[in-house]
C-alpha positions as CSV (number, residue, x, y, z in Angstrom):
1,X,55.1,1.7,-80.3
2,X,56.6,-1.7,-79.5
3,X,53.3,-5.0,-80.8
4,X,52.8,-6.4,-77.6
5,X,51.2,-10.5,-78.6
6,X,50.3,-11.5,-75.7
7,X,48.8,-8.3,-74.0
8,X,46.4,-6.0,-74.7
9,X,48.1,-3.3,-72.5
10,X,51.8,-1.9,-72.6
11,X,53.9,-4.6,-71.0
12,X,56.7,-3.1,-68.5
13,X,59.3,-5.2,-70.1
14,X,59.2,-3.0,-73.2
15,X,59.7,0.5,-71.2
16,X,62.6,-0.9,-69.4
17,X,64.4,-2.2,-72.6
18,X,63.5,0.9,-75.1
19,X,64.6,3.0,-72.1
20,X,68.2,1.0,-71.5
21,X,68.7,0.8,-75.4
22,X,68.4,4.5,-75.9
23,X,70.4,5.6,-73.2
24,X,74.2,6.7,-73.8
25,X,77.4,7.4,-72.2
26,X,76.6,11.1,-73.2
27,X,73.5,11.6,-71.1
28,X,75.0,10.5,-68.1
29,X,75.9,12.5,-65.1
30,X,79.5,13.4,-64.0
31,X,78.3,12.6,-60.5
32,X,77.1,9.2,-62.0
33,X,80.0,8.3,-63.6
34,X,82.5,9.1,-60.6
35,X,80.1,7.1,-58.9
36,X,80.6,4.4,-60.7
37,X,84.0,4.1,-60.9
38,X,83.8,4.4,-57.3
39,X,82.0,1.3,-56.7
40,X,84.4,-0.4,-59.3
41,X,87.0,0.3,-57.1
42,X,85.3,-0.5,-53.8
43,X,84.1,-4.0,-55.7
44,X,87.4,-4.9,-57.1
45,X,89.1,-4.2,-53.5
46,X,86.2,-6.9,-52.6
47,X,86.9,-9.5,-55.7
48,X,90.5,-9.6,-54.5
49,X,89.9,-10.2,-51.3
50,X,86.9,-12.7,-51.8
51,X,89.5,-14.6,-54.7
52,X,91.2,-15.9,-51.1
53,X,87.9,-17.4,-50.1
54,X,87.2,-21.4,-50.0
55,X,84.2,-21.0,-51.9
56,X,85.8,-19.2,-54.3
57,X,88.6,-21.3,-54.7
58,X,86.0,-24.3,-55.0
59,X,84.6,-22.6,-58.3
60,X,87.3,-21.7,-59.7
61,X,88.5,-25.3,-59.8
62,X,85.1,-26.9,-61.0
63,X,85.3,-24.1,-64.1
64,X,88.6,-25.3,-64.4
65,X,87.7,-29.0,-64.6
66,X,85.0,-28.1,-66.5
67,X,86.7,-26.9,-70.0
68,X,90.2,-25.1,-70.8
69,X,90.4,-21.8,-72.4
70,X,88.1,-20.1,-74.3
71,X,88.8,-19.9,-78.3
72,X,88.9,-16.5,-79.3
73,X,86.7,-14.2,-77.8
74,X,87.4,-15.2,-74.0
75,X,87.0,-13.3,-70.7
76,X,89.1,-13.3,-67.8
77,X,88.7,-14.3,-64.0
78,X,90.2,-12.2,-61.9
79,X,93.6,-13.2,-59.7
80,X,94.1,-16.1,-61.1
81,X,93.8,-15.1,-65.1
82,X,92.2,-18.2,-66.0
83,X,90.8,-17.8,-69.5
84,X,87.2,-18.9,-70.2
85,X,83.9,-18.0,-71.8
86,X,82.4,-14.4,-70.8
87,X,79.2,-16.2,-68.9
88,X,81.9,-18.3,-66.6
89,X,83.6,-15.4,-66.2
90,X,80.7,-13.1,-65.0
91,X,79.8,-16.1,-62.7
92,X,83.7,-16.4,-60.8
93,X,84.1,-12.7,-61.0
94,X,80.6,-12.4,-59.5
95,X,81.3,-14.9,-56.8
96,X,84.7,-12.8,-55.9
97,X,82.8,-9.3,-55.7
98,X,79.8,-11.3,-53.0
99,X,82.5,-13.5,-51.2
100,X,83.0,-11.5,-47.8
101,X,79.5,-9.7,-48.1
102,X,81.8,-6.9,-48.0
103,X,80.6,-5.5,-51.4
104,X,78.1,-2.3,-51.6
105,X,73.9,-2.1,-50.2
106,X,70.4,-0.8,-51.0
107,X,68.1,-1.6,-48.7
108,X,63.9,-0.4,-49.2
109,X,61.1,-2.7,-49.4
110,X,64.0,-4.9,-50.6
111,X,68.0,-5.7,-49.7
112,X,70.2,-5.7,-53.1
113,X,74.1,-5.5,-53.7
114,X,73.9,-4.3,-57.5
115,X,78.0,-4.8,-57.7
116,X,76.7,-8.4,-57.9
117,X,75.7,-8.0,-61.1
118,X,78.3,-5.8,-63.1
119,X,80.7,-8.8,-63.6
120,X,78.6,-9.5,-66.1
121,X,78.8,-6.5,-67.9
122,X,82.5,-6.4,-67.8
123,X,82.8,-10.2,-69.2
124,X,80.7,-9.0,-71.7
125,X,83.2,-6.0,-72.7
126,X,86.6,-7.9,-72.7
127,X,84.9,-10.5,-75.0
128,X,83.7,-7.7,-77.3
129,X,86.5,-5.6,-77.2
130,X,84.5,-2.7,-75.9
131,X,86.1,-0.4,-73.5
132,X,85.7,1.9,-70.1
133,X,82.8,3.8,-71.2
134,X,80.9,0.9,-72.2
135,X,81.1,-0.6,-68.7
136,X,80.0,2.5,-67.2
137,X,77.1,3.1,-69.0
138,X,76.3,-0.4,-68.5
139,X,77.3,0.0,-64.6
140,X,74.9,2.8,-64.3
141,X,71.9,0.6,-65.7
142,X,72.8,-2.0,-63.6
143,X,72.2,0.0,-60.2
144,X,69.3,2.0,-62.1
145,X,67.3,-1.4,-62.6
146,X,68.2,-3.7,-59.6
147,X,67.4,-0.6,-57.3
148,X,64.4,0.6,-58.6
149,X,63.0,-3.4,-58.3
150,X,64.0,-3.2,-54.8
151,X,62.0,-0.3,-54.3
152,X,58.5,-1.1,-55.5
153,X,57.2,-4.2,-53.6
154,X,54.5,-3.9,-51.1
155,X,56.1,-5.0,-49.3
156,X,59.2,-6.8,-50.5
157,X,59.7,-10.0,-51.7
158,X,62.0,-11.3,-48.8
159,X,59.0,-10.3,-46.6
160,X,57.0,-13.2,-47.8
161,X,59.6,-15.9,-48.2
162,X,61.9,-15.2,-51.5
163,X,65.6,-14.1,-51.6
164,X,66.4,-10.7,-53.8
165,X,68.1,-13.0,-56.0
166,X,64.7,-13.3,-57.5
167,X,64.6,-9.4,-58.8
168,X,68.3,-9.2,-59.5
169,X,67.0,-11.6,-62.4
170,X,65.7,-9.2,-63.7
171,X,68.1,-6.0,-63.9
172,X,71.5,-8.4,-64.7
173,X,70.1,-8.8,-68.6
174,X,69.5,-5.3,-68.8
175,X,72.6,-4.5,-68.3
176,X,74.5,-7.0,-70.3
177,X,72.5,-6.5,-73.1
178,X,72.9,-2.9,-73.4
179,X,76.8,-4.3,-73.9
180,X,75.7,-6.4,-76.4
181,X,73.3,-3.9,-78.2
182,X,70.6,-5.7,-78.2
183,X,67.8,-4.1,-79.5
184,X,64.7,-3.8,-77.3
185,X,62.7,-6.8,-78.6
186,X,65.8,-9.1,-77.9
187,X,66.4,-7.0,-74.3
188,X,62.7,-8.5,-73.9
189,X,63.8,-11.4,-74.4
190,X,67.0,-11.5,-72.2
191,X,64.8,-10.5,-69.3
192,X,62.1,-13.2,-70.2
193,X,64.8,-15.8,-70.7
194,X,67.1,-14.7,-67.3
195,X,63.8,-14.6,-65.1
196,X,62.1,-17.4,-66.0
197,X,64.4,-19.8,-64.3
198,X,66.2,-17.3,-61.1
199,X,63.3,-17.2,-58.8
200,X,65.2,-17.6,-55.2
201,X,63.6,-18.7,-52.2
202,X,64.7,-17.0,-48.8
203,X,66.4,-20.3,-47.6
204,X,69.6,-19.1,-48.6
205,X,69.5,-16.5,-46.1
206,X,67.5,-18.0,-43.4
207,X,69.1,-20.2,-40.7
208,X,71.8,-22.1,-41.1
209,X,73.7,-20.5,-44.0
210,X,76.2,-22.1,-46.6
211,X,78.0,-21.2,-49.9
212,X,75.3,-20.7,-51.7
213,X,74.3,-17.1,-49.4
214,X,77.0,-15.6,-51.4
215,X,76.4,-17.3,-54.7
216,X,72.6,-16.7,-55.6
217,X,72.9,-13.1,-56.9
218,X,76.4,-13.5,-58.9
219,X,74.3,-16.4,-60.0
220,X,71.8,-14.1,-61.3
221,X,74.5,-12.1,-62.6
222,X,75.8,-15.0,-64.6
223,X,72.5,-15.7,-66.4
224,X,72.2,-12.4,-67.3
225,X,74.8,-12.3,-69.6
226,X,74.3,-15.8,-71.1
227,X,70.5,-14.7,-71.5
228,X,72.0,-11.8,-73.1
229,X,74.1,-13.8,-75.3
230,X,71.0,-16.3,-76.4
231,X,68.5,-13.4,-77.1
232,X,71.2,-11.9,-79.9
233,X,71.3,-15.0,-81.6
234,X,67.6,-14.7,-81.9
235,X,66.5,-17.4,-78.5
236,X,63.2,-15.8,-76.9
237,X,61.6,-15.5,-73.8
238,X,58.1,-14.3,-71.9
239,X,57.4,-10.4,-72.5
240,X,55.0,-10.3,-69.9
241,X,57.6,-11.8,-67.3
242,X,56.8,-9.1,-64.9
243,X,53.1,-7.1,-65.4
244,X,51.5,-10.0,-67.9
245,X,50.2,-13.1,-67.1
246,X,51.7,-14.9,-64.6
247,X,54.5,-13.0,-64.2
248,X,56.1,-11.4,-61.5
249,X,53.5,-9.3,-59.8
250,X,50.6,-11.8,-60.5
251,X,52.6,-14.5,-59.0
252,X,53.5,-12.5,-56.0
253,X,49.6,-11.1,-55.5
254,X,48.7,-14.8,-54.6
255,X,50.3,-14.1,-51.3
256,X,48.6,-12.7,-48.5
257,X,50.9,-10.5,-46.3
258,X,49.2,-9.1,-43.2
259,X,45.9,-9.8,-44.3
260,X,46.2,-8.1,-47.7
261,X,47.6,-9.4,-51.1
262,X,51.4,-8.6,-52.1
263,X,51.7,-6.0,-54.4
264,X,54.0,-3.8,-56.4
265,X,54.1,-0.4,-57.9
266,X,54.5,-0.6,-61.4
267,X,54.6,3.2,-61.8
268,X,57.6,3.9,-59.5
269,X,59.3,1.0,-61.5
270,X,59.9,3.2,-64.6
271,X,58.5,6.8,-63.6
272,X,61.6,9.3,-64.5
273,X,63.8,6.7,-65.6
274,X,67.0,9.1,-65.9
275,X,68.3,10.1,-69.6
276,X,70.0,13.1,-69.4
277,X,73.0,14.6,-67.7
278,X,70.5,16.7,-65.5
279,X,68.9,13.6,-64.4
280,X,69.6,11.8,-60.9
281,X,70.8,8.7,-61.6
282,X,70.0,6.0,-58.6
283,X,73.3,4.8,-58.2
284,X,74.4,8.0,-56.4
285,X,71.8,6.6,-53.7
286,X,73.4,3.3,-52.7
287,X,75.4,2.8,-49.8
288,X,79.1,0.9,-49.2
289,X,80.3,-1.4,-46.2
290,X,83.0,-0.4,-43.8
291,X,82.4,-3.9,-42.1
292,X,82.3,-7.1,-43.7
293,X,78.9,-8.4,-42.6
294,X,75.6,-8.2,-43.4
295,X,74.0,-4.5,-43.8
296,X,71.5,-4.1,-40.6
297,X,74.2,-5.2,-38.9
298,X,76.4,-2.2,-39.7
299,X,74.2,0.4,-37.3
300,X,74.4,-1.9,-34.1
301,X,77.7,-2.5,-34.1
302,X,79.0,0.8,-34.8
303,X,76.9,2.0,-32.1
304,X,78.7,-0.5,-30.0
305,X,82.1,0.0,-31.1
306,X,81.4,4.2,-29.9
307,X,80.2,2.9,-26.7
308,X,83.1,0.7,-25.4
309,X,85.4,3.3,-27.2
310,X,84.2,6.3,-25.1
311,X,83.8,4.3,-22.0
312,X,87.2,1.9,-22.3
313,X,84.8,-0.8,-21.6
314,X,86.5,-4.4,-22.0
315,X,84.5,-7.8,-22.7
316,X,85.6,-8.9,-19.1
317,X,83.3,-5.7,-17.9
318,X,80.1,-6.7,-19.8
319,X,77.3,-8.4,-18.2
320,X,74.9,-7.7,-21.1
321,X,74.4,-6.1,-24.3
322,X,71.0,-5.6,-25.8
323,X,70.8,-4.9,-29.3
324,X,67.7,-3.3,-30.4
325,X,66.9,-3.0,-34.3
326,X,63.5,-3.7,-36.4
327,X,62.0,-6.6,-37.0
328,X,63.6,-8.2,-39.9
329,X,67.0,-7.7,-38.7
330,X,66.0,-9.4,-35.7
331,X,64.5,-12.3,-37.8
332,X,67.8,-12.3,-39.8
333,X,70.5,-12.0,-37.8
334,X,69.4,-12.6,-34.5
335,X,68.0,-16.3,-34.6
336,X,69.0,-19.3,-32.6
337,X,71.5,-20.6,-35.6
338,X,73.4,-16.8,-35.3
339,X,74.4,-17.8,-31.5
340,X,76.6,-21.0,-32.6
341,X,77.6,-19.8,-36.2
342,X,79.7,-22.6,-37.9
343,X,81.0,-20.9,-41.2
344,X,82.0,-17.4,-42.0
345,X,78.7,-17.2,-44.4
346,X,76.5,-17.7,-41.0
347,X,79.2,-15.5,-38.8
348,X,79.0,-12.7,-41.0
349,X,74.9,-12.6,-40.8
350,X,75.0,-13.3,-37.1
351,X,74.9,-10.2,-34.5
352,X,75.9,-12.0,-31.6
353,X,79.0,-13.3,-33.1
354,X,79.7,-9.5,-34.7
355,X,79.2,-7.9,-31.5
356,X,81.6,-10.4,-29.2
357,X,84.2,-10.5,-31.7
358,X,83.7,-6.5,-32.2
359,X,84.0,-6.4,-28.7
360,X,86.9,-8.8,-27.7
361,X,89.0,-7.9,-30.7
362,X,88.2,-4.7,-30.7
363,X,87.4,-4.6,-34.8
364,X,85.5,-6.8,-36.8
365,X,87.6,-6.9,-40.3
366,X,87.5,-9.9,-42.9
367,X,90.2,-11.4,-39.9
368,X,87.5,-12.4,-37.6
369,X,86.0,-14.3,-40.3
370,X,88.9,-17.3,-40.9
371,X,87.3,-20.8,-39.5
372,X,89.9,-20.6,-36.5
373,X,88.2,-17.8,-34.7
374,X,84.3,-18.5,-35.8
375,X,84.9,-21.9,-34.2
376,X,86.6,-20.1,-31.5
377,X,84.5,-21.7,-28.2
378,X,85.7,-18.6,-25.9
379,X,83.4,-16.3,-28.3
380,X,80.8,-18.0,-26.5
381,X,80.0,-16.6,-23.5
382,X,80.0,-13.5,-24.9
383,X,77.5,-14.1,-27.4
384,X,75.4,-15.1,-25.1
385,X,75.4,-12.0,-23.6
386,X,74.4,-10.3,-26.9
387,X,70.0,-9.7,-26.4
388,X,68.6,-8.8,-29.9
389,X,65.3,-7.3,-29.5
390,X,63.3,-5.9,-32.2
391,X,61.7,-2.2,-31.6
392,X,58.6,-1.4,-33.3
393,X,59.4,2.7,-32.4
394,X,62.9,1.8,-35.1
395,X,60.3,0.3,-37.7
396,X,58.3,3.3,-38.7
397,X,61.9,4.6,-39.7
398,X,63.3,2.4,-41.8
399,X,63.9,2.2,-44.7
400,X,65.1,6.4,-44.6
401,X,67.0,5.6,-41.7
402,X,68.9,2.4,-40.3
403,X,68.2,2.8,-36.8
404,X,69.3,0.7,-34.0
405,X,70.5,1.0,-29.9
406,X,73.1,-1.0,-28.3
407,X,72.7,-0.7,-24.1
408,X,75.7,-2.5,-22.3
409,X,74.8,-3.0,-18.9
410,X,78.6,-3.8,-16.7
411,X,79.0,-5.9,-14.2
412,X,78.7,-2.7,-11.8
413,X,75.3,-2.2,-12.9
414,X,76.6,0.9,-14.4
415,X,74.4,1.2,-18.2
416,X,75.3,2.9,-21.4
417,X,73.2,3.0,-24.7
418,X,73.9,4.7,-28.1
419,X,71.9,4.7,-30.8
420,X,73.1,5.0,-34.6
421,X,70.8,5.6,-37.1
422,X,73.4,6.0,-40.5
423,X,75.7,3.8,-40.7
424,X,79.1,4.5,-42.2
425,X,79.1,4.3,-45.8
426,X,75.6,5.5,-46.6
427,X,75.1,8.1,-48.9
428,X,74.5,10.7,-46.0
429,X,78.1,9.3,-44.8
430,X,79.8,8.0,-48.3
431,X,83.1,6.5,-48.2
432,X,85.8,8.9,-49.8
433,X,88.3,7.7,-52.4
434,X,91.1,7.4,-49.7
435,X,89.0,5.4,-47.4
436,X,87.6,2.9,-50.0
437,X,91.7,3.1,-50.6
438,X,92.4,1.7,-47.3
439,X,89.7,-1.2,-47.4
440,X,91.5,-1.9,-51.0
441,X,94.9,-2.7,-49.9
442,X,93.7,-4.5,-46.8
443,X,91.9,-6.7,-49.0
444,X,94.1,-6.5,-52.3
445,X,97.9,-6.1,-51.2
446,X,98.5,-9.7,-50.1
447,X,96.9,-10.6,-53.5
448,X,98.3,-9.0,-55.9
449,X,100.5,-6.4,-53.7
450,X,100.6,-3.0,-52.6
451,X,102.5,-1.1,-55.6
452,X,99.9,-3.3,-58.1
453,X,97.0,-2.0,-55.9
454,X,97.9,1.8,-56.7
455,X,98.3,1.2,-60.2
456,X,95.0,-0.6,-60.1
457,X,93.0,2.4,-58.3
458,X,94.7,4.9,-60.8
459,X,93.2,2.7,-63.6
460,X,89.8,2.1,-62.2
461,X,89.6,5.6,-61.4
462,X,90.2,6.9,-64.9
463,X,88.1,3.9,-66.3
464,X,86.4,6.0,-68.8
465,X,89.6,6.7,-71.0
466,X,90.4,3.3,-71.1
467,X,89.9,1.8,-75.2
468,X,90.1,-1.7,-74.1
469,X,90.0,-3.2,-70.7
470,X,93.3,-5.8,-71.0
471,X,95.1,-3.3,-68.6
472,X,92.5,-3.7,-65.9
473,X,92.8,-8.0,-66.1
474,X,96.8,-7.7,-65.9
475,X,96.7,-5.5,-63.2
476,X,93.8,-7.7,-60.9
477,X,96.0,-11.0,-61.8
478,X,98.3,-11.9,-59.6
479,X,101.6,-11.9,-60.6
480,X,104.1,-15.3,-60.5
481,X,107.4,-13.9,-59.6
């Protein structure tokens, strides 16, 4: 049993890491694994997409500026091929998965995109030579880890003021140091190190949103794998970083939600922590976006986009729509800021602005993100007509269900509601291989082009048999001819 210093009981840390360090490409399920290569594919289809991005672009030239290649040993960004050190890489890579908050979803207590985090991993396996079963074993931790954390608040952390950012802190060193090898004292210490200095508050997502919506978890990604990187060359951190003193859930008790302290439950955290090819792995539970907006917006406007489909109603026909939806999605997407959005990052969290240009354009794809049509002043008087109304009845469901009704009321006074409760893309409504395929080439064949984007599915999707992962970076950089 593992000397814990600086507690008298068994520190969580310690479970986590002795659990990651044992577990091995053998013990996973073949359910897992296509999984994973599944969200590979849907988060590279992202990555090239989100590699068009002005934020994107920005970082790449600041890591640019910043130092030239990498001697020996460097990683790749993707699209543009620029060689640097694996932590950079994680970070740009990262950034490209998160651009267009088009990437995958959990959502219980707590929202996380766990494809935020497996840049880092990958970084980690072209710097080491490693190959395709390495990054899905460490894949598979990823999602195990940064789900699980979303799972056991009471309730969740962005419920009193702090972004998920904060727990992807966490889960990135996990996985990056099972690439590494770490053994569990030094996966501690990654997670000591990582957490110690990732704690996110909600700003990023509240309001007025900027760049940095779509840059906290890659962020947390990115210090992962350094934190990773320091712990093997023998750097340490806290042990007691999430159970011990001061850590995590003490930090969190001191605040009082509804009357009562904040807590989590530490057993759920590690109970059944999957280790065999009979085990259910959680990564089979997280859900993908058809739309490229934030996830409690996916529900209301595909219950919209049935209703003017099956009643050929037209924006000129619309004299209101009311959007009802729990609380929090309310709070997030339905505040005064999300009724004159400014950039895509506040666009793409704003229900009004989904549901007008849903309704006008008649889709709502990474097109009716570009500045020219956020800023688009006739957009207006639709929003306006966009009511978002939170229903207690929809909060007793969530998290197990999604639920939300859209009503649009016409100028006859004629009224039609439908209410969605799954959105497309959930586990109980996954995305197939050919559908994921389609959201690839919309995002990936002006990038790197359509013939390149079939070669790169067919390498993704038999990932495993890969030795080295040198055909996966030629195939996801854009080619100069």
């Amino acid at each position: 049993m593992s000397h814990n210093p600086t507690e008298s009981k068994r520190l969580l840390s310690y479970t986590i890491a002795e659990w990651a360090c044992a577990l091995k490409y053998e013990h996973l399920s073949p359910a897992a694994i296509q999984a994973a290569k599944l969200f590979w594919f849907d988060s590279i289809g992202c990555a090239l997409g989100g590699s068009q991005q002005d934020d994107a672009r920005i970082l790449l030239k600041h890591y640019r500026a910043m130092g030239g290649p990498a001697r020996g040993g460097g990683a790749t960004s993707f699209v543009s091929g620029f060689k640097t050190n694996p932590v950079d890489a994680a970070f740009l890579n990262g950034h490209m998965i998160r651009a267009m908050d088009y990437n995958d979803i959990y959502w219980k207590a707590d929202p996380c995109h766990p494809s935020d985090l497996i840049a880092a991993p990958l970084a980690l396996c072209e710097s080491e030579s490693l190959g395709g079963q390495d990054l899905i074993l460490a894949t598979i931790i990823a999602y195990e880890i940064e789900m699980r954390l979303c799972e056991v608040g009471r309730p969740g952390v962005r419920e009193y003021g702090w972004h998920h950012a904060t727990l992807s802190a966490f889960a990135a060193p996990i996985a990056a140091g099972r690439v590494l090898n770490l053994t569990p004292a030094q996966m501690v210490s990654a997670m000591g190190i990582s957490a110690s200095r990732t704690f996110c508050p909600g700003a990023v997502t509240a309001g007025k949103l900027t760049n940095m919506k779509n840059t906290v978890d890659p962020w947390a990604g990115r210090m992962g794998a350094e934190s990773a990187l320091l712990a093997r060359g023998g750097f340490s951190g806290p042990e007691h970083i999430i159970d011990g003193k001061e850590g995590l859930f003490a930090v969190f008790h001191h605040v009082q939600y509804e009357g009562k302290p904040a807590t989590f439950d530490a057993e759920a955290l590690v109970k059944d922590l999957p280790n065999s090819s009979e085990s259910h792995y959680r990564i089979l539970d997280c859900g993908m976006k058809s739309f490229p907006i934030e996830a409690l917006s996916h529900s209301p406007l595909t219950a919209m986009m049935k209703t003017i489909k099956e009643h050929n109603i037209q924006a000129s026909d619309v004299k209101e729509i009311k959007v009802e939806v729990i609380a929090r999605a309310a709070d997030i997407l339905g505040d005064p800021h999300k009724y004159r959005p400014d950039s895509k990052e506040t666009a793409d969290h704003s229900l009004p602005y989904c549901m007008a240009a849903g309704l006008v354009d008649g889709m709502v794809t990474p097109l009716q993100f570009r500045e020219k049509r956020v800023l688009d002043k006739a957009l207006i008087p639709i929003m306006d007509k966009v009511k978002v109304v939170a229903n207690q009845e929809f909060e007793a469901l969530f998290p197990k269900f999604q639920p939300s009704r859209v009503t649009i009321t016409t100028n006859s006074g004629a009224s039609h509601s439908t209410r969605v409760d799954v959105p497309k893309g959930d586990p109980r409504d996954p995305m197939t291989e050919e559908e994921i395929g389609v959201k690839f080439t919309a995002l990936g064949g002006d990038v790197i082009g359509k013939d390149q984007c079939k070669k790169l599915q067919s390498f993704i999707m038999s990932i495993e048999t890969a030795r080295n992962l040198g055909g996966l970076f030629e195939l996801t950089t854009r080619s100069l001819l």
